[in-house]
N, C-alpha and C positions, 0 to 999 in steps of 0.2 A: 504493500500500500504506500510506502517512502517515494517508490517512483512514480512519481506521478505530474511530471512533467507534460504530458502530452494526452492529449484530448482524444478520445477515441469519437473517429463520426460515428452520427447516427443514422440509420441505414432504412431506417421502418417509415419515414417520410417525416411531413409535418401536420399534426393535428390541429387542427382549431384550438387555442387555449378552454375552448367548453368542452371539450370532448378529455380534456385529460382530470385526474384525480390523483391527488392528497392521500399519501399512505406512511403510517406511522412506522420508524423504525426502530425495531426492538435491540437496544444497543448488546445485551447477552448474546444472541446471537451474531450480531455485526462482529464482535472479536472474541468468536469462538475460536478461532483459527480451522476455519473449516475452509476447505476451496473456495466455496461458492461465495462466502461471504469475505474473503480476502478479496477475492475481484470486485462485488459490491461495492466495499472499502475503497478499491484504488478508485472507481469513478465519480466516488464520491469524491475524493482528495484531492481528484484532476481536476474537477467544475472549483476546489478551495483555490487552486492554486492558479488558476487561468483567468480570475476573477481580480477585483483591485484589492485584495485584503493579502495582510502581511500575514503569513502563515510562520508556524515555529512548530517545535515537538509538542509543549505544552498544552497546544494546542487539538493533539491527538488525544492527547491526555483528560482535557477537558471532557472531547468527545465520550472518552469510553467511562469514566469513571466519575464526573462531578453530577450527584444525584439530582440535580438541581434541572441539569440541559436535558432536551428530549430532541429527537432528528424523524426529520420526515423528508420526503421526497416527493416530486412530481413528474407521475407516468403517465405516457398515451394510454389509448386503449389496448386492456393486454386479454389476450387469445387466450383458452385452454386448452388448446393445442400445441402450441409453440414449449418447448421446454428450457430455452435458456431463459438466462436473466434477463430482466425486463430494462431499455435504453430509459435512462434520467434524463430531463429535462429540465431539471432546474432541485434545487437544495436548500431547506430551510430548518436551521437550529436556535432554538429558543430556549430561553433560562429563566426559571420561574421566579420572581422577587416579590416583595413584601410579606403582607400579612406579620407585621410587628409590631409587637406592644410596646404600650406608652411608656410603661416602664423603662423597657431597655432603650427605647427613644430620648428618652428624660438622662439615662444613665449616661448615655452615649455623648450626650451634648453637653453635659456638665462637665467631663470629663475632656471632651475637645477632640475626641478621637471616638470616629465611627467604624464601623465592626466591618471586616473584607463582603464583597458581596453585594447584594443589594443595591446596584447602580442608581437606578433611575429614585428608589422613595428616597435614600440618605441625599443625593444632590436637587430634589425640588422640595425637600423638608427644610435643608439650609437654605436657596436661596429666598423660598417665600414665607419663612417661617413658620412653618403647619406643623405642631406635635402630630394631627390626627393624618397626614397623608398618608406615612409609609404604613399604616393598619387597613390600607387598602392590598386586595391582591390581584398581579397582574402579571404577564410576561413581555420579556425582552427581547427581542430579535436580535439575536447576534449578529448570525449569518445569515444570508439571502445571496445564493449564487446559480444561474442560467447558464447553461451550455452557450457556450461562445458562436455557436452559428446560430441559436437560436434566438440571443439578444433583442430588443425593442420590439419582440413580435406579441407581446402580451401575454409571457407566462410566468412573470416574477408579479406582475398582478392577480393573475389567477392562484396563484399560491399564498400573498395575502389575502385575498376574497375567499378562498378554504379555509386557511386558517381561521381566520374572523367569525367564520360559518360554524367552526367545530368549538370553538369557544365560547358560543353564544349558546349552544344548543339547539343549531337547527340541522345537522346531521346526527337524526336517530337511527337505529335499528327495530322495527317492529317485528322481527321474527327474533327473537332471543333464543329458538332453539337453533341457527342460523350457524350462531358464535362458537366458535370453534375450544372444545373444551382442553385448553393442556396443559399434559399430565406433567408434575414436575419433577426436575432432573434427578438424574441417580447422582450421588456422590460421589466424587472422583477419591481413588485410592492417593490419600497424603503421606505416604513413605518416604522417607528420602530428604535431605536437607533441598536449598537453592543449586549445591553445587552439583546433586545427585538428579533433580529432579528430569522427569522429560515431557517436555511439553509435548502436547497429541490434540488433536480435536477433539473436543468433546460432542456425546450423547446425548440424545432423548432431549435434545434444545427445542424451544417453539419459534414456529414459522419469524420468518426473517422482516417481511412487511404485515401489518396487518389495514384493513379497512378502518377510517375513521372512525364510522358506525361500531367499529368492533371495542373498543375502547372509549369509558367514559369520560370526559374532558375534567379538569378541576373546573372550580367555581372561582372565575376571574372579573374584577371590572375593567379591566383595558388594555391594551397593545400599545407596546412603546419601544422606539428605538434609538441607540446613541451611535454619531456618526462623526466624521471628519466632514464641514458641510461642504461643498461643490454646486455650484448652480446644475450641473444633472444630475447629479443626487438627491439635492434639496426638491425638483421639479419632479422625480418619482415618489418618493414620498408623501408631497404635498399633490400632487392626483389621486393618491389610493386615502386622502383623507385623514392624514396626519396632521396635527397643529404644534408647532414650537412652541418650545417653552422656558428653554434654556439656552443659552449658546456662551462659550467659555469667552473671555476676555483676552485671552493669552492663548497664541496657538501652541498644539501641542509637539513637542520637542522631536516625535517619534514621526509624524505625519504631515506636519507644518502647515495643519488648517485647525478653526476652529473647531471644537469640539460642539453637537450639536445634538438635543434633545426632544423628539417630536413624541406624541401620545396620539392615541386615538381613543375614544368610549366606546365601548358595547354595547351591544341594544342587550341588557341583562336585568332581570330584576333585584336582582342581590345588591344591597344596600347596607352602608359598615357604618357603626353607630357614631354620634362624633361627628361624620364628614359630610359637609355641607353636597346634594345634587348639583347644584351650580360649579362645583369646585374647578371646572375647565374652563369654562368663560372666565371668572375672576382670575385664573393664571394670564391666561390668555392677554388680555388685556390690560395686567401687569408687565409683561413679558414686552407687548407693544410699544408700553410708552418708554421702558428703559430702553431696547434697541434703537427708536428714536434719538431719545439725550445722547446714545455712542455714536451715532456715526459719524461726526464730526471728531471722535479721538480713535478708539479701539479699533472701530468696524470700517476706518477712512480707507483700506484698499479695498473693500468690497464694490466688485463691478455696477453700474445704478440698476443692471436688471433683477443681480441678485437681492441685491436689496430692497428693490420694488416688491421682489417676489415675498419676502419675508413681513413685510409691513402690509402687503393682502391678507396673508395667510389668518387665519381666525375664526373664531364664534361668533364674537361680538358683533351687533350691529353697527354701519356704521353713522353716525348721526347727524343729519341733517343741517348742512350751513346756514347760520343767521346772519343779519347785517350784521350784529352788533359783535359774532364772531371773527365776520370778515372784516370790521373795523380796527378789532382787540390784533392781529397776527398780521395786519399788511395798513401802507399807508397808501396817502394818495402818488408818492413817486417809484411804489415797486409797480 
């Protein structure tokens, strides 16, 4: 899976971004070191790495082991006939965050020092002050990567309109005897030190993808992601329904662009006690009026479109010019 340099084409044509689906991947089996799912692996790691993201081991590492990430994939339509592996279209890994108490919110903040993790509630709890936000729960989009010939054709949106979909609870399953029941794994014989040991593939593993449907989603209120911003990045994001809310002051040493914050809401009923309904508009349009006062210091390289585009972006209404406003902000010689 290391080599993965090079993009394997895809050979089965091109679907409609409707016609493809959203399949969860069960990471126990992804690095079982079984064949099938080592090759799996590589073409997942080839869309990480043909992609604009800085890739590292750690970052394999995340993949298999940090309980937090989950990986899903997006397939055309797959045959029962065909018995190889099915070509990916596109990669998406998400990390679940919040759902924290005010205690350790209170502990955290007194203390000056907040706890690894948890991206997005620790950095909009400091900058807007809200003990109640990180007691919200929601995921992170890490990664979001498209097969390179398939780019700008509409299936990194189609994989956030699934995902969105599955999160909200409107991919059910009505046949529950449907769901495929599996049995769990035998024990592997633990003989033997690290220096004795011999890795093998393991047994009796459950299926490598499963259906949305097959799997019940947690209980989230929103989709958020942090980014280096870019006016074509910022303009994907900001189509599929993202609103900013954060963007760093200082660019980051690793990337040499702002660091950038966007949220979406759920259509969900779940509601956390403490946190105002409104709570994204009132970002929102906090968020507004600061990037306005910067960009005359912090945000003065930003191109005028990107910044056009940042100062549309929002919830809020926007309100209605008076004389007596257009008197307050212009004279009679501008």
């Amino acid at each position: 899976c290391l080599d993965a340099s090079s993009v394997k084409p895809i050979v089965s044509g091109s679907p409609h971004p409707s016609e493809c689906d959203l399949y969860y991947v069960n990471r126990d089996t992804l690095f079982s070191y079984h064949k099938a799912s080592e090759e799996f692996l590589q073409r997942m790691m080839s869309l990480y790495v043909s992609s604009h993201y800085k890739n590292s081991p750690n970052d394999l590492m995340l993949m298999s082991d940090a309980p937090q990430h989950h990986l899903f994939v997006l397939l055309g339509p797959i045959s029962g006939k065909t018995n190889s592996l099915p070509e990916i279209f596109a990669v998406l890994q998400v990390c679940l965050e919040g759902a924290i108490s005010q205690e350790s919110v209170k502990a955290s903040l007194l203390r000056g020092v907040r706890a690894s993790g948890d991206l997005i509630p620790w950095t909009l709890s400091q900058q807007y002050q809200d003990n109640n936000f990180p007691s919200l729960s929601g995921i992170r989009i890490v990664r979001i990567a498209v097969h390179p010939s398939y780019q700008k054709m509409g299936y990194g949106s189609r994989v956030l309109e699934l995902i969105q979909h599955y999160y909200e609870g409107k991919i059910t399953n009505l046949h529950e005897s449907d769901n495929p029941k599996i049995q769990p794994s035998k024990k592997l014989e633990t003989s033997g030190d690290l220096y004795t040991e011999k890795i093998r593939p393991r047994t009796d593993i459950p299926p490598l993808l499963s259906k949305l449907s097959e799997r019940a989603p947690e209980k989230l209120q929103y989709v958020g992601v942090s980014f280096g911003v870019t006016e074509k990045l910022f303009t994907f994001w900001k189509r599929n329904g993202f609103i900013p809310l954060y963007l760093r002051l200082t660019k980051n040493d690793l990337t040499g662009e702002h660091s950038c914050i966007m949220v979406k809401l759920l259509d969900t009923t779940e509601k956390v006690e403490g946190v105002s309904s409104n709570w994204l508009e009132g970002y929102s349009e906090d968020f507004r009026r600061r990037f306005q006062s910067l960009l005359a210091y912090e945000f003065k390289e930003f191109k005028c479109k990107l910044a056009l585009s940042i100062l549309e972006s929002g919830v809020t209404k926007k309100p209605e010019l008076e004389l007596t406003t257009i008197n307050t902000l212009f004279t009679i010689h501008d």
